[in-house]
N, C-alpha and C positions, 0 to 999 in steps of 0.2 A: 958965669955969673950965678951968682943963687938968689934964687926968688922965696921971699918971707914964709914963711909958713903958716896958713890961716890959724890963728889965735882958734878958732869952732873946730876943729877939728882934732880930736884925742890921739894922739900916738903916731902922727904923720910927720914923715922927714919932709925936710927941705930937700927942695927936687933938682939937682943939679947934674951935669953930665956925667956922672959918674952915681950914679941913685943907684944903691943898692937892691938886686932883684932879690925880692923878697918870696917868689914865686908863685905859682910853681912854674918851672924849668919851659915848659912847653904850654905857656897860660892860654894861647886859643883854644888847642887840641886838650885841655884837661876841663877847661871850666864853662864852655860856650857850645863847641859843637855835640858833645853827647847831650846834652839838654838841647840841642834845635833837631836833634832824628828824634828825640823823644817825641818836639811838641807837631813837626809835622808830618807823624805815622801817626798821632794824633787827633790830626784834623781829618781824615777818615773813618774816626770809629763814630758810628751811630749815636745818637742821646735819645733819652727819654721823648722828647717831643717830638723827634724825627728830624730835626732841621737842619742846618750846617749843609757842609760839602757831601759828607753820608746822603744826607737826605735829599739833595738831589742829583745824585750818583744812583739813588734805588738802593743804597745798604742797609739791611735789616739788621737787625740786633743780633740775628743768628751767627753774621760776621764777626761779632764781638771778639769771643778770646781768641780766632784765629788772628787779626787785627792786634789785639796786644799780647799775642804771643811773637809776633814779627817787631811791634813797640822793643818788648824786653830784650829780645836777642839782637837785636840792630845794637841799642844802647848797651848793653855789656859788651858786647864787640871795641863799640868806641872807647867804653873803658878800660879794658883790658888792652888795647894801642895805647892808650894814655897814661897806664901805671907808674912807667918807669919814671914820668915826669910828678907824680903824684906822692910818689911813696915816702919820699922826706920831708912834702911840707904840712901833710893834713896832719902833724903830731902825735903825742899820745895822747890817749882818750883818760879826761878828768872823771873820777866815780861818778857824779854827781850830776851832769848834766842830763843822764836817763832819766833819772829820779823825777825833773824837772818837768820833761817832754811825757813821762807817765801821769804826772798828775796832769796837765793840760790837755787832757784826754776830755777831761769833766765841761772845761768851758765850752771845749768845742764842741762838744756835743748837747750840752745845752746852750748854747747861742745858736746852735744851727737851726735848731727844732723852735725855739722860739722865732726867731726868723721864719719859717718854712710854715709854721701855724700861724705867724701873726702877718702875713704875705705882704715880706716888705720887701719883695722884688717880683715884679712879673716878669714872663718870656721863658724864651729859654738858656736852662739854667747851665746847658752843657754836660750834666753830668749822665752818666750811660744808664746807673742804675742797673744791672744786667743781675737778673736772679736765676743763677744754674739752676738751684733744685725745681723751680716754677718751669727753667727750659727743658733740662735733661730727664728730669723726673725725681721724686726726695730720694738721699741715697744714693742716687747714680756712680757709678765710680770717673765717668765725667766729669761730673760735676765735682767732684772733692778735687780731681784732677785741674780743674779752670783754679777751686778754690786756693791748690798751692802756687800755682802759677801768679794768681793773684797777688800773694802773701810775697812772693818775688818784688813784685813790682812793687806794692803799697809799702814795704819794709823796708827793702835794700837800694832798689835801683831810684827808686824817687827822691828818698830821702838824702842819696847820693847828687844825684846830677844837677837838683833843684838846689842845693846847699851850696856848690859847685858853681852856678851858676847866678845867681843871686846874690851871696855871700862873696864869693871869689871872683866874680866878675863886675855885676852890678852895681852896687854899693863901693863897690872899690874906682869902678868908671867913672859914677859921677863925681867925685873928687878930683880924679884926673887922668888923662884919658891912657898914657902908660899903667893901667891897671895895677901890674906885676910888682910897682915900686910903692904901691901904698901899703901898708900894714893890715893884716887882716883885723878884721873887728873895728876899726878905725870909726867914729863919731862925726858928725856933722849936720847942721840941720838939710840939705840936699841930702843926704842919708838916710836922715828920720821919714823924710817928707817921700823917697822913690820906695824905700819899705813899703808905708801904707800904700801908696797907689799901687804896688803890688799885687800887695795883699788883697786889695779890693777886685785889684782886675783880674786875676789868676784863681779868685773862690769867690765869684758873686754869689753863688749860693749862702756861701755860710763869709758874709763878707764881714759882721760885727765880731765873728770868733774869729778869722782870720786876722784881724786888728789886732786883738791881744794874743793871738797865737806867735805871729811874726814881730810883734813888739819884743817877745822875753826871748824870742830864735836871737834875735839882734842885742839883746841884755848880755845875753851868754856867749856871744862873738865876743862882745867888750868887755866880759868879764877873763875870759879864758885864754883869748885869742888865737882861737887854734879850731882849725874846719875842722876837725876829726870827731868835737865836741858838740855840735853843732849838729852835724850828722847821726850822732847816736840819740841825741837829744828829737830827730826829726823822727828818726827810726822807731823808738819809743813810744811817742806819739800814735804813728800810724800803723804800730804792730798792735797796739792797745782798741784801734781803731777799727781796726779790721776782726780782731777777737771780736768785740760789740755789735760790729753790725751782723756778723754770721751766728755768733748763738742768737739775738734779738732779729734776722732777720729786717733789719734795717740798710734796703741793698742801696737807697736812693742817697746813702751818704758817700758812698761811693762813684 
């Protein structure tokens, strides 16, 4: 039998026994489980305030990049198991969605700071803040060493596993819970509405940038339809981001 196809919903098939997988091939292992080693080698690493599981474990910030140096290599492990189900459906990558993620650098970076100067969230904010050259000393070759390690993670593996999973998983679930047969970039107001809660919950810090950040990540799903764009677009973003906070010394964006 075939069941209607919600009228709110852009670009979605009718879901019948025969729904074509749209993919990818292997959708837990590509789009779910390298984003859950990400987020829970993650709940180990120290914040700013001291709090979380770190902080009452006794982990000090000195922890830090050994802690996401085990983050990054756990997750490229998962993904590099995961390629061969990967490599046909994230597409070719459209010029233009860099472009897009390089200017969205500007909002996020002032919405943050306004946020963070005009303290419209108390607690803790989660984020580690960790300054090599304040630990190592200026210069260090430590420290530039954490810095590319960094640039790893805040460029490649993030932009990957979080698109991956949010895009390719998330937004595709709440539609229906065979994920694999919804279209990627696909519309719907449950779409609109787990976006922002996302967004909010995953960057309380910077939770009003995080709104229009994840709003145009999801423009450029629907406009493109194709994770590959998405991902350069997130990459962009946060390679632009990571440039700014290390000449500016702005470690708490991180």
């Amino acid at each position: 039998m075939i069941t209607d196809t919600p009228p709110e919903v852009a670009g979605l098939p009718a879901e019948t026994d025969r729904a074509p997988d749209l993919g990818p091939s292997n959708p837990w292992l590509s789009c779910v489980y390298p984003m859950m080693a990400f987020l829970v080698v993650g709940l180990f690493e120290p914040s700013q305030e001291g709090g979380g599981i770190a902080g009452s474990l006794g982990i000090s910030q000195g922890w830090y990049p050994l802690l996401y140096a085990l983050r990054v290599a756990l997750t490229i492990g998962l993904l590099v198991v995961a390629w061969p189900s990967l490599r046909g459906w994230l597409g070719k990558a459209t010029w233009w969605p860099p472009l897009v993620g390089l200017a969205l650098v500007v909002p996020w970076i002032w919405l943050s700071t306004m946020q963070r100067d005009g303290k419209w969230l108390s607690g803790d904010t989660g984020r580690v803040g960790f300054d090599p050259f304040g630990f190592y000393g200026e210069g260090a070759p430590m420290a530039w060493a954490y810095i590319a390690l960094r640039f790893v993670g805040l460029a490649i593996v993030v932009p990957i596993v979080e698109e991956l999973f949010l895009r390719g998983f998330l937004l595709r679930f709440v539609v229906r819970e065979k994920f694999w047969t919804v279209p990627f970039g696909a519309l719907s107001g449950a779409v609109a509405l787990t976006c922002g809660l996302y967004a909010v919950g995953s960057h309380p810090a910077e939770a009003a940038a995080a709104i229009v950040w994840f709003a145009a990540m999801t423009w450029i799903a629907w406009q493109t339809r194709k994770p590959i764009d998405c991902i350069t677009a997130h990459a962009a973003t946060n390679l632009a981001l990571g440039i700014y906070v290390v000449l500016y010394r702005q470690w708490w964006l991180l």
